[in-house]
C-alpha positions, 0 to 999 in steps of 0.5 A: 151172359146171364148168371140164369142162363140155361147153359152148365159149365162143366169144370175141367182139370190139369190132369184130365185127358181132354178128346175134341172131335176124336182129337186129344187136346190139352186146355189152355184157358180156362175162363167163366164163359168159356174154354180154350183147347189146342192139340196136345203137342202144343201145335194147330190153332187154338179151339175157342168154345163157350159153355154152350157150345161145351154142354152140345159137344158133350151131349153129341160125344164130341166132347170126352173128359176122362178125369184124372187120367194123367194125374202122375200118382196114377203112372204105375197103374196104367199098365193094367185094367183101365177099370175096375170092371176089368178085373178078374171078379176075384179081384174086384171081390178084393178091392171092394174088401179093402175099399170097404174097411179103408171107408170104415176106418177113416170114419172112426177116425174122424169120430174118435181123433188119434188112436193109441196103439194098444186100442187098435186090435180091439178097435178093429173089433169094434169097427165090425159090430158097429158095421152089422148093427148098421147094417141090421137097423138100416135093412130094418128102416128099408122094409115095406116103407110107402110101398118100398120092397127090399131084396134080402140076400138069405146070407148074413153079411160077413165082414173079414177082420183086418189089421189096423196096420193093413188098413192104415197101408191101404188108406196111405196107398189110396191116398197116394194115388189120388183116390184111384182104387186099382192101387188096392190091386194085389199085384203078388206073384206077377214078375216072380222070377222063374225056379229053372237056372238058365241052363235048364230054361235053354234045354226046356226052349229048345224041345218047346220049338222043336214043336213048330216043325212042319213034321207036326210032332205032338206034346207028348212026344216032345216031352218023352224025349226031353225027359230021355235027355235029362236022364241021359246027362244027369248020369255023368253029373254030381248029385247036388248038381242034377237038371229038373227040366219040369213036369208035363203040366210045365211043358205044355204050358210052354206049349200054349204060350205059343201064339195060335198063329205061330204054330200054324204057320210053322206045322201046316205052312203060310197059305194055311195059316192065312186062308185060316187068319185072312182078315174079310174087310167088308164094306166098309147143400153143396153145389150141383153133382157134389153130392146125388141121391139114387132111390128105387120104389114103388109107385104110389099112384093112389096117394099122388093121386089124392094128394092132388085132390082128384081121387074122388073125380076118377070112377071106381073103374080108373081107381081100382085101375091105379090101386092095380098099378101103385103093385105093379110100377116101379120108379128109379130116380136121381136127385141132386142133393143141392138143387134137389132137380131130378137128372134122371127117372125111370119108369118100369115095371121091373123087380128093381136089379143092378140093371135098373140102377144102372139105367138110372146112373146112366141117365145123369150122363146125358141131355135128357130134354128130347124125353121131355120135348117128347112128353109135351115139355116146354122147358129144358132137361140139360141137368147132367154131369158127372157124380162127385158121391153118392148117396144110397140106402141098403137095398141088396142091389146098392150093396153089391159089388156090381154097383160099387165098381160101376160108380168107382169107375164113373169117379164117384164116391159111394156111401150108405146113410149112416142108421143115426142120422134120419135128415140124410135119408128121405129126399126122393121121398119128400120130392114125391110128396111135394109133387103130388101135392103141389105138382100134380094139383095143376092137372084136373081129374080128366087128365088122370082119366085119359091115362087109363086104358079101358078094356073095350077090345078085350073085356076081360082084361078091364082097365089098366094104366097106359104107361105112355100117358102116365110118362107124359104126366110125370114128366111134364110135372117133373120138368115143366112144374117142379123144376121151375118152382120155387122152394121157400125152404132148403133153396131160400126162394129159388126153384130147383132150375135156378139153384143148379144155374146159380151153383153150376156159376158159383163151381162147375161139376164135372163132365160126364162120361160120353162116347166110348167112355160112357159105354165102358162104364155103363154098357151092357156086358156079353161075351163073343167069339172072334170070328174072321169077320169080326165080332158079330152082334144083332146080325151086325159084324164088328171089325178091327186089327186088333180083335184078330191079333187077338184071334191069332194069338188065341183062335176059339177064346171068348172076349167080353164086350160092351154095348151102348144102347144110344149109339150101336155103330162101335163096341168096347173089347176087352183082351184082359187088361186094356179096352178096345173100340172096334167100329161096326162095317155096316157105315148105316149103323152110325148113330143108331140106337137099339131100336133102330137096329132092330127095327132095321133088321125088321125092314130089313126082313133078315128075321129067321131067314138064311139069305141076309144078303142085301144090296146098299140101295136097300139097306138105304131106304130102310135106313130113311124109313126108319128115320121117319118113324116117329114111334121109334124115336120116342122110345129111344128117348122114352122113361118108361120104355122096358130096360134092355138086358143080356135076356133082349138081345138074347131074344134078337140073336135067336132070332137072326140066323146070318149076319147082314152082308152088302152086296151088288143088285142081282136079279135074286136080291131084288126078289127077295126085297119083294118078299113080306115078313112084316106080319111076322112079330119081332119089335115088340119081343125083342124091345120087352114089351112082351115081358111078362108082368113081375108080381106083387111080391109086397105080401112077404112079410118080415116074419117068413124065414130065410128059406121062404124067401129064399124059395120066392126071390131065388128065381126071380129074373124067370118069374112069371115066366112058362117052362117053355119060355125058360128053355134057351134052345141054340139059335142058329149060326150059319156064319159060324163061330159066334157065340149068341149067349149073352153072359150070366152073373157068374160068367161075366167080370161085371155082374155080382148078384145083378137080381 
């Protein structure tokens, strides 16, 4: 094989738990070409892959690597969260903490050497001032720079002083567990040994299920005689020897530790317990990835432009149309730092979130070479895998904690460009300018030209940037010109194509997170009410065993989820510490995006309707339909297609009343699929191509106060938007039970300051 072979091998561990094709395997060769699996209890043929054939596995979800997951300093953690993410926002707040000063200090130390024990207090002390003033200058550094815009929190930050010894036992502790952060987990408190002797534990069990009697005695009652009890046999013992059998709060503890199922079964009987809890089944310099950079900003159109030598080619209507759109567009980009090729680019117009930037990482999972092909590439996109570290500069978004458990969980290791040294900053910046310099003087004037869109139909909205077209561009520049360039300086010759080949041959990044994996580290977050069909979700039910194990243990709670915008057929459910993959049981759903489903609602006609019962031949023929529909699938695979949120599928849910339900052709089925909903506007609502335009918030200068800026970005996901729009009036819910309100920042585990 060719050393510039367009194929990357990806480098796999003796500790990483390998799934081929829903199947856990184990490596057993490891060779330059190629891979050899077999199933890990060491029987079954051997399963010979080469790298091409790993990179498609990869890119289909065949293939899924979890690094590390059987790395033995990692055996007592695996009895808790899986992630990060899983843990209570108090926890992560803690882990962050630690994660933080553990950072700081090993930096002192590799700066300073040995620290002697009468400077470590003071040192501490230091190590904090140094942490604001960096943090002060690098706030300074990212102000209004080439159209960049930084979201200031109105808080100072506050960094908590620790002790030397503690954060020496953390950074020991971390070390020790193979860099896994939960072993930071404060774990005080869980397996405390109860303050009750023996013998008022026995007395307190008995009053506890004397509660599941078909009599249906209440709480209180129950309590009432157990503490009679307690009077009656402390009158005939010794003082030093009287029996505390607890409080009300206590015993009706006791009481809700009882399984929900449990009690209905012993207080109301087992007909009612299962026509309650019946299960309704339906039908059924580095090398690549070693080191990235993430960047957010404006979209300098204008100087692309002129630095492309076109400007004066363009009539005063286009350049006021891209002066216009240099305020309005945002990019979200990810460069390798070794290659300097793009594994990911977003184009939005969006205020930049924790939402954007997760779209962005997300993006460095995947083959990204159907975007391309849809623009009119005619080279490959396959750069992707997983992310060793990560380099960010100081935008609020980047420092919050969201993001920090987000990329902890994918394996990476986050770090901020120290303030000292400006070469580590810039890169995207200097890919831009080259682009616009070089790249773009390949495309003449009447290119730029077509991008925009006059105001025939409607004069009065004038000319404007199509974002399609503007995609096309920047892609086919990206893809097909940068990438293939070669670079006389950092490269020596190469083009960036060419050093991620080379240096992939040379050492292979890592896998990316695919499947299920992919979706518990960048799936959106929402909470739902288990229901006895499941977990409803777009109008779409989600089933599984253990999801109403969960449900009889506890009826009406609230269990988060997480969604993949590329693949809708499964959801990941959280029961507090472990991950649940529950399948979807409409079989259609497989392999459906977002849009898809969406659009299949639309064919569908379930929209603002009560009847959504619909027969297999119908769902079918949409699902063919759909298929067809050129459109969808190019903003499936679309860079500057609106970025999805908990407010898009909000919109989906207000307005899907039932969920979708197969049933046998009736003679009513059949009338209702001749009724016609199409002029009824759904796609565009809920795809955000109705989302109101974010302002230029550029005019906010350094000298305005807290407050001031406080007031202007304290609203700033309902921005633009009518008191009207901002009401969330309760959607409809026939099939009851569940919750259509997507979680907020504060509800969620996953969100910290997502805007």
């Amino acid at each position: 094989m060719s050393v510039l072979a367009n194929v990357t091998g990806f480098e796999i561990g003796i500790f990483d738990r390998i799934t081929l094709r829903d199947v856990e395997v184990k490596l057993v060769l490891d060779g330059i070409e190629g891979k050899a699996f077999q199933r890990r209890e060491g029987n079954g043929p051997i399963d010979v892959l080469n790298n091409q054939e790993i990179q498609s596995a990869l890119a289909n979800d065949q293939l899924i690597v979890e690094r590390g997951f059987y790395d033995p300093r990692r055996r007592e953690l695996d009895k808790g969260a899986s992630l990060l993410q899983d843990m209570s926002p108090k926890e992560q707040d803690d882990v962050g903490f630690k994660l933080l000063w553990v950072t700081l200090l090993r930096r002192k130390r590799d700066e300073v050497g040995r620290i002697p024990h009468a400077r470590r207090k003071k040192l501490m002390r230091q190590i904090r001032e140094e942490y604001y003033a960096d943090y002060e200058e690098m706030r300074d550094l990212a102000h209004f720079r080439k159209f960049k815009f930084s979201y200031e929190n109105s808080d100072e930050p506050h960094l908590k002083l620790a002790s030397y010894e503690a954060v020496s036992e953390w950074s020991l502790k971390l070390e020790r567990a193979g860099g896994d952060a939960r072993v930071l987990r404060d774990r005080r408190g869980t397996g405390k040994k109860s303050t009750f002797t023996p013998e008022e534990l026995h007395l307190q069990g008995h009053f506890v299920w004397r509660y599941l009697s078909s009599t249906e005695p209440t709480g209180a009652y129950l309590f009432g005689i157990m503490k009679a009890v307690e009077r009656r046999l402390n009158r005939s013992r010794p003082d030093g020897d009287k029996l505390n059998l607890g409080s009300r709060s206590t015993f009706y503890n006791r009481l809700d530790a009882i399984p929900d199922f449990s009690k209905t079964v012993a207080r109301l009987g087992e007909a009612k317990a299962m026509a309650k809890y019946n299960v309704v089944i339906g039908k059924d310099r580095g090398y690549p990835m070693d080191m990235v950079e993430a960047d957010e900003c404006r979209l300098d159109l204008v100087t692309l432009i002129k630095n492309a030598k076109v400007w004066d080619q363009l009539s005063s209507e286009e350049q006021q149309a891209f002066r216009d759109a240099s305020e309005r567009f945002w990019f979200s980009a990810v460069v390798d730092h070794a290659s300097t090729s793009f594994l990911s680019f977003r184009l939005h117009t969006r205020n930049p979130s924790v939402a954007t930037a997760r779209a962005a990482f997300e993006m460095t999972a995947r083959d990204k070479t159907q975007s391309a092909r849809n623009a009119g590439c005619k080279s490959e996109w396959k750069h992707c895998g997983g992310i060793r570290s990560i380099r960010l500069d100081a935008a609020a978004w980047y420092t919050s904690e969201a993001v920090l458990t987000t990329l902890t969980d994918a394996k990476s290791t986050k770090f901020h460009s120290p303030v000292k040294m400006p070469w580590l900053r810039g890169t995207i910046e200097r890919i831009f300018g080259t682009i616009g310099s070089l790249t773009l003087q390949h495309f003449s004037g009447r290119t730029f030209s077509n991008v925009v869109r006059r105001g025939d139909h409607d004069p009065k909205k004038g000319a404007s940037v199509d974002p399609v077209m503007l995609e096309n561009i920047l892609l086919r520049a990206i893809v097909d010109i940068y990438h293939n360039r070669p670079n006389t300086g950092k490269l020596g010759g190469m083009s960036p194509k060419q050093a991620w080949l080379v240096g992939c041959r040379e050492r292979p990044p890592p896998p990316p997170p695919t499947g299920y994996l992919r979706r518990n580290i960048y799936g959106i977050n929402l909470t739902r009410v288990i229901t006895t069909e499941g977990i409803r979700v777009i109008g779409f039910h989600f089933q599984s065993e253990e999801i109403q194990k969960m449900r009889r243990d506890d009826t009406d709670r609230e269990v988060h989820i997480r969604i993949d915008m590329q693949d809708l057929s499964e959801i990941t459910v959280f029961d507090g510490e472990l991950a649940l993959r529950v399948p979807c049981r409409l079989k259609q759903l497989k392999g459906l995006s977002y849009w898809d489903a969406t659009a299949l609602l639309q064919e569908l006609r379930l929209i603002d309707t009560e009847y959504t019962n619909r027969t297999q031949e119908q769902v079918d023929a949409a699902r063919e339909y759909i298929d067809a529909q050129a459109e969808i699938g190019r903003i499936k695979y679309s860079v500057a297609s609106p970025i999805v949120t908990e407010e898009h599928i909000q919109r989906v849910e207000r307005r899907v009343m039932r969920g979708i339900r197969t049933v046998p052709v009736t003679e009513y089925s059949h009338e209702v699929s001749a009724q016609d909903f199409s002029g009824t506007p759904f796609t565009d609502d809920a795809w955000g191509y109705t989302d109101p335009t974010a302002g230029d918030d550029l005019d906010l200068g350094k000298e305005q106060t807290a407050e001031a800026a406080a007031s202007k970005y304290g609203a700033a996901p309902g921005k633009g938007k009518s008191k009207k729009a901002q009401v969330q009036p309760p959607s409809a819910n026939s099939d009851g039970g569940t919750s259509t309100s997507a979680v907020g920042p504060k509800a969620s585990v996953r969100y910290f300051d997502e805007h």
